[in-house]
N, C-alpha and C positions, 0 to 999 in steps of 0.2 A: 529236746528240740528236733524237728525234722531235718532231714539230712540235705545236704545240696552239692550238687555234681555240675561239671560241664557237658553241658548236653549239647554244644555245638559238634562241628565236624572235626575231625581228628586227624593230622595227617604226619606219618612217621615223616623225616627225612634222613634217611640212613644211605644216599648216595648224590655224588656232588653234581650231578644231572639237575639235581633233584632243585637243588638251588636258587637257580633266579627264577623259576615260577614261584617259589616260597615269597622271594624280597619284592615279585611283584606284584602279588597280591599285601601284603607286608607295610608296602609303604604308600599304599591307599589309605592307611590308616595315622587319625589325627591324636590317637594316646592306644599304647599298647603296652598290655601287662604279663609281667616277664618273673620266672621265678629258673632256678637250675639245680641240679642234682647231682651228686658224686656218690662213687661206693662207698656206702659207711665203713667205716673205721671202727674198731673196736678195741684196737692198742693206743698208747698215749704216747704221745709223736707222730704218727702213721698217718697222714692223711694222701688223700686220693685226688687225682686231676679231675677237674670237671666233665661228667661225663655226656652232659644233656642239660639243655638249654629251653627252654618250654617258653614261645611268645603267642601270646591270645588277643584275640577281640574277642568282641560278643558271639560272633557267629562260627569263629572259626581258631584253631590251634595249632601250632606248627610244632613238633619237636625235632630240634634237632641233634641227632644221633654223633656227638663228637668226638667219641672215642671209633668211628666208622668215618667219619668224613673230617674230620680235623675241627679248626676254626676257621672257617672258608674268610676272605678278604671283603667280601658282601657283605656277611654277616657282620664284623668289626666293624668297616661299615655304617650299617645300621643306627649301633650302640653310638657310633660319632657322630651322629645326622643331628645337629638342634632342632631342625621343625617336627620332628616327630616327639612325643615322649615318651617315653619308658619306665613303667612304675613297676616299682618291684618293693619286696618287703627288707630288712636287713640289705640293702641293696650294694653296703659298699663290698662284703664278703662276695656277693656273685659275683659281680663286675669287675674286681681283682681277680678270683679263678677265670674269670673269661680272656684277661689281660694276659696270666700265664701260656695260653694258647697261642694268641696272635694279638699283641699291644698294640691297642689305639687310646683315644684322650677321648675320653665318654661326655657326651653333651645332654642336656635336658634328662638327664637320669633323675627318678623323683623317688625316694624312700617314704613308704607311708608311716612308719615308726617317725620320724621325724614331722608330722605331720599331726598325729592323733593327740596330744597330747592337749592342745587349741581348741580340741572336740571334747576337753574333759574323758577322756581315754588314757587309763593308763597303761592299763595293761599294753606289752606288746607283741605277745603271740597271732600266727594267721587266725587262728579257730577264736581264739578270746577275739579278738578284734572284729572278724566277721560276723560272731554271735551279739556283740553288742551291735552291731550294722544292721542286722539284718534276723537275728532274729532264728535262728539253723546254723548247723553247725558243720563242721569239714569233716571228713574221715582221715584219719592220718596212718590207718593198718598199713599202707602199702610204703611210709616214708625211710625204714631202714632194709628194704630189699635189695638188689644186687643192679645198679642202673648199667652195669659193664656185660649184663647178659648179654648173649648174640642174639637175642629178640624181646621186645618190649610183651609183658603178658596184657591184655587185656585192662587189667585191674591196675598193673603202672601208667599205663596211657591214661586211662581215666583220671591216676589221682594226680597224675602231672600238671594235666591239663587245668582240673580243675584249681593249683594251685596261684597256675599263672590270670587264671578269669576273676579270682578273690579279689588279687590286688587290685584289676579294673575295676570292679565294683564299689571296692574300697575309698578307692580315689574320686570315683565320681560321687558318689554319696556326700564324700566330707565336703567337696567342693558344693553340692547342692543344700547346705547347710554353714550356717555363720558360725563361726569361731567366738570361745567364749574370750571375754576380758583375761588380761592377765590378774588381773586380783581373782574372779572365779577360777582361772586354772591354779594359782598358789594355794586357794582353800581348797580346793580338791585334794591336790597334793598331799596338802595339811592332814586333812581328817584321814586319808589312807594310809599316812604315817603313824596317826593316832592307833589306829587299826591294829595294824604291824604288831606295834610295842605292845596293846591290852592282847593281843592273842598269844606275845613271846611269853607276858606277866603270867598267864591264867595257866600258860604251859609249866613255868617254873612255880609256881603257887603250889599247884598239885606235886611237884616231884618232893617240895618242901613237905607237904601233910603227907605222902608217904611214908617218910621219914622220922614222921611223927616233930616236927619244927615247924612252929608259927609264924608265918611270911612276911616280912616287912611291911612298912606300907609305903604305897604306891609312888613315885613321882610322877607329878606332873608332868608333859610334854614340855613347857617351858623351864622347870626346874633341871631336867635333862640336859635341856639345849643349852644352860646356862652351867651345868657343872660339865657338859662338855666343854664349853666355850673356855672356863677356867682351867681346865686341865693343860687346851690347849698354848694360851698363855703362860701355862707355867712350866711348859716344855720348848715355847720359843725363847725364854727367861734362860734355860739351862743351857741350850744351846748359843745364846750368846754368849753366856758367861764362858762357855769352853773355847768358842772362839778368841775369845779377849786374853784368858789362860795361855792358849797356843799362841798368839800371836804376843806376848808379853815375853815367854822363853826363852827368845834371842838373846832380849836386853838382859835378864837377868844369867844368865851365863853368862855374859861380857862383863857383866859387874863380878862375879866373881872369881873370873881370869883377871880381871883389871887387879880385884881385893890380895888373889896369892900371887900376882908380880912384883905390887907393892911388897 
């Protein structure tokens, strides 16, 4: 697929001058899309304060530098305005890092994940979602780079930018397009579960003929769902019985405190 970039205008904000020309060009606008960044992490617990906040229109990008300028009280702000909205992708993860900074109660915030699914979309990554949109695909080279640099290179502005302009696009498309039934998004569902399981079977089939053993045959997706469903019954069966066990104990230790005072 051809590649697709923001090719609008780009403008660092890395000082609190910088500010209310940002919010007032900012909130001339009727939907803006909003994506943020932190140092990646590469240990498990270790995560990093929001470092950069990226909000677009069509024509123009703001990023703001907040490990340089904080969470200025405009900007939170913003994020609390209803008449504007605010799309972003996984939206409730940035809007909690942004909250970390300077808490406010976020209004008109729109997640496009929560959204696609009504468009027969399952998938929920930006690049998967944009390429069924649209057709081209993201670059994501630049997504585990260093956002706490003392300067944005070139190639992080661009992919910044261009992540917070996906979700505009994103959002206007589906709204320019009717949503399917919910019986056509359950059978979507359906068949890419089918999916799933015939690509898990065809994986463990071959480890089987490795081995020189001849694979079972197949269940059905409903025969699945049904020895699931019995399994599951016959695990809420055990757990009441244990309940009923533990809660009968009392009485029979009193019975036979009562049996050796007799």
């Amino acid at each position: 697929m051809p590649v697709a970039a923001f090719e609008g205008e780009v403008i660092v904000v890395d000082r609190e001058e910088q500010v209310p020309e940002a919010m007032a060009y900012l909130r001339t606008q009727r939907v803006l899309g909003v994506d943020t960044e932190a140092r990646p992490s590469f240990q498990r617990g270790i995560h990093y304060p929001t470092a950069l906040v990226q909000i677009a229109s069509h024509e123009r990008c703001y990023l703001f530098r907040l490990t340089h300028i904080g969470m200025p009280q405009e900007l939170a702000d913003l994020f609390a305005d209803g008449s504007i909205c605010k799309v972003g992708l996984a939206f409730k993860d940035d809007i909690n890092g942004l909250r970390r900074r300077r808490d406010f109660t976020p209004a008109n915030c729109v997640d496009v994940q929560a959204l696609v699914a009504r468009y027969g979309i399952l998938d929920l990554g930006l690049q998967k979602i944009f390429a069924i949109c649209f057709g081209r695909k993201i670059s994501k080279a630049q997504q585990l780079t260093n956002w706490e640099n003392s300067h944005l290179t070139p190639e992080q502005a661009r992919y910044a930018s261009t992540d917070a302009w996906a979700t505009l696009l994103i959002y206007e498309d589906l709204l320019a397009h009717e949503p399917l039934a919910n019986e056509e998004v359950a059978a979507l569902k359906r068949e890419d579960k089918e999916r799933m399981i015939e690509h898990q079977q065809e994986i463990q089939d071959q480890r089987l003929r490795e081995q020189g053993i001849e694979p079972p045959p197949h269940l059905t997706l409903e025969e699945r769902e049904a020895k699931q469903a019995q399994k599951r019954r016959e695990a809420r069966k055990r757990k009441r019985q244990r309940q009923k066990t533990k809660a009968e104990r009392p009485q029979q230790a009193a019975q036979r405190q009562k049996t050796k005072d007799k």
